[in-house]
C-alpha positions in Angstrom: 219.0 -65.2 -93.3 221.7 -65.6 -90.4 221.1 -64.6 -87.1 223.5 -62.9 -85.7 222.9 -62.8 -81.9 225.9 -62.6 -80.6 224.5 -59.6 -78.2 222.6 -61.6 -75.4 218.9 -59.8 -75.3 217.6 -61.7 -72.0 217.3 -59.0 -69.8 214.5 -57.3 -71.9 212.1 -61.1 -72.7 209.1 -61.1 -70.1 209.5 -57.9 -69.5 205.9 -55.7 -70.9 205.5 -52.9 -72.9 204.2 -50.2 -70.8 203.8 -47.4 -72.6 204.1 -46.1 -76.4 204.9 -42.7 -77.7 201.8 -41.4 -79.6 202.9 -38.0 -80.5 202.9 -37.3 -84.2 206.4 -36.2 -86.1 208.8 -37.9 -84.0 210.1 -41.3 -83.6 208.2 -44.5 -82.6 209.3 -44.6 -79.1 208.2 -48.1 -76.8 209.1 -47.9 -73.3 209.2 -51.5 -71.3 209.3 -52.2 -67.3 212.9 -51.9 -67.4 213.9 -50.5 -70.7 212.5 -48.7 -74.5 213.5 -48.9 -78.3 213.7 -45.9 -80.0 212.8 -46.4 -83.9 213.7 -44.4 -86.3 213.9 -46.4 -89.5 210.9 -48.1 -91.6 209.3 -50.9 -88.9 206.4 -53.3 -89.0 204.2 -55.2 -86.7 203.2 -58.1 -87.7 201.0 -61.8 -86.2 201.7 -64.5 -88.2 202.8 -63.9 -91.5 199.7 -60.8 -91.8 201.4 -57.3 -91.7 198.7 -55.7 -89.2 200.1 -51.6 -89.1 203.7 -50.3 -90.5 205.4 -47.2 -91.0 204.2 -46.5 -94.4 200.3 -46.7 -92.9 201.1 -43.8 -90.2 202.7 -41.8 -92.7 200.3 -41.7 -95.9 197.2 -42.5 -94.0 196.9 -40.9 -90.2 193.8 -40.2 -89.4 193.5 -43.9 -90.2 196.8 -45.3 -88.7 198.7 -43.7 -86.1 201.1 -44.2 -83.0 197.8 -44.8 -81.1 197.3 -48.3 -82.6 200.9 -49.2 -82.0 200.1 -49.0 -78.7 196.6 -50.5 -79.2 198.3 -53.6 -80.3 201.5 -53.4 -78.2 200.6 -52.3 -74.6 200.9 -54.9 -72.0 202.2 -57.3 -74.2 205.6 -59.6 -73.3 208.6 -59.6 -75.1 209.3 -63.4 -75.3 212.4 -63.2 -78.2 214.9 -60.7 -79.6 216.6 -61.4 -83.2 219.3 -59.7 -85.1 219.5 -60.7 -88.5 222.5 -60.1 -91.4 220.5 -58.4 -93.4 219.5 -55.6 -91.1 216.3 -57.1 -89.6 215.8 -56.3 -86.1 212.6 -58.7 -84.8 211.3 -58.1 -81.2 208.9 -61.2 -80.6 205.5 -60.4 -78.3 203.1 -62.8 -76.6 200.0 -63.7 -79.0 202.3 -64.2 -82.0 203.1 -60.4 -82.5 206.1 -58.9 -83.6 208.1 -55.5 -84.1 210.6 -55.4 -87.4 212.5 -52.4 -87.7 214.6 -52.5 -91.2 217.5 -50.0 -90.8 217.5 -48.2 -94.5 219.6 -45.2 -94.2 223.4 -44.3 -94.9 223.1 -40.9 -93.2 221.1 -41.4 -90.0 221.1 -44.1 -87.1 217.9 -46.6 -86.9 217.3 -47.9 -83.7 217.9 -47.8 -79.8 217.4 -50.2 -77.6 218.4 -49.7 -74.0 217.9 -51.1 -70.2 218.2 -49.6 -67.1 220.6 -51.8 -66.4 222.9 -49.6 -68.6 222.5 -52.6 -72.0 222.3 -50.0 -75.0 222.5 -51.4 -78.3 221.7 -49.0 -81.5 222.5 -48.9 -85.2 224.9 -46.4 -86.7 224.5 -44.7 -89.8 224.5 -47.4 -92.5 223.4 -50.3 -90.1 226.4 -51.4 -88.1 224.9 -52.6 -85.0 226.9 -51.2 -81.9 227.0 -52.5 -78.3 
């Protein structure tokens, strides 16, 4: 798989998730210190190479999975690496080997947002093209 960062992510590693969206029906929204990603494509956290909550779980089983453990896992946590990958895999890295993988898998409707307060916005168009 070829990593394509070309876009420089720095601004957003150390910085800590400090909140998570946990309304139902809309997107998966993390808000950081100085920043948030707005998902809107399928997504999956993993630590190590176990998946621990995804997409899929929220959707066919909420009362068992839900927004609220995104945040369980998520909040307070440091973002210490940002990849882009060829293959439309977008991989936010987190202290105690967690990470966020958003796979953008729609022709019609954009994926993910990613911005800073800085004014960085980087998102995914309709059929994946990353935009800067």
């Amino acid at each position: 798989m070829g990593n394509l960062n070309k876009i420089d992510y720095s601004y957003f590693i150390n910085q800590a998730v400090i909140n998570v969206n946990t309304e139902e029906k809309v997107p998966l929204g993390i808000i950081f210190q100085k920043g948030s990603l707005i998902v809107e494509c399928p997504w999956r956290i993993r630590k190590g190479d176990e998946i621990l909550l995804g997409e899929t779980d929220c959707i066919s089983a909420p009362k068992q999975f839900s927004y609220n453990k995104v945040k369980e896992l998520l909040l307070s946590k440091k973002i210490v690496n940002i990849s882009y990958y060829r293959e439309l895999l977008f991989v936010m890295e987190f202290e105690d080997n967690l990470s966020l993988e958003l796979f953008h898998a729609s022709s019609y409707f954009e994926g993910w947002a990613l911005r800073g307060d800085d004014g960085f916005d980087v998102f995914t168009l309709p059929g994946g093209e990353v935009c800067y």
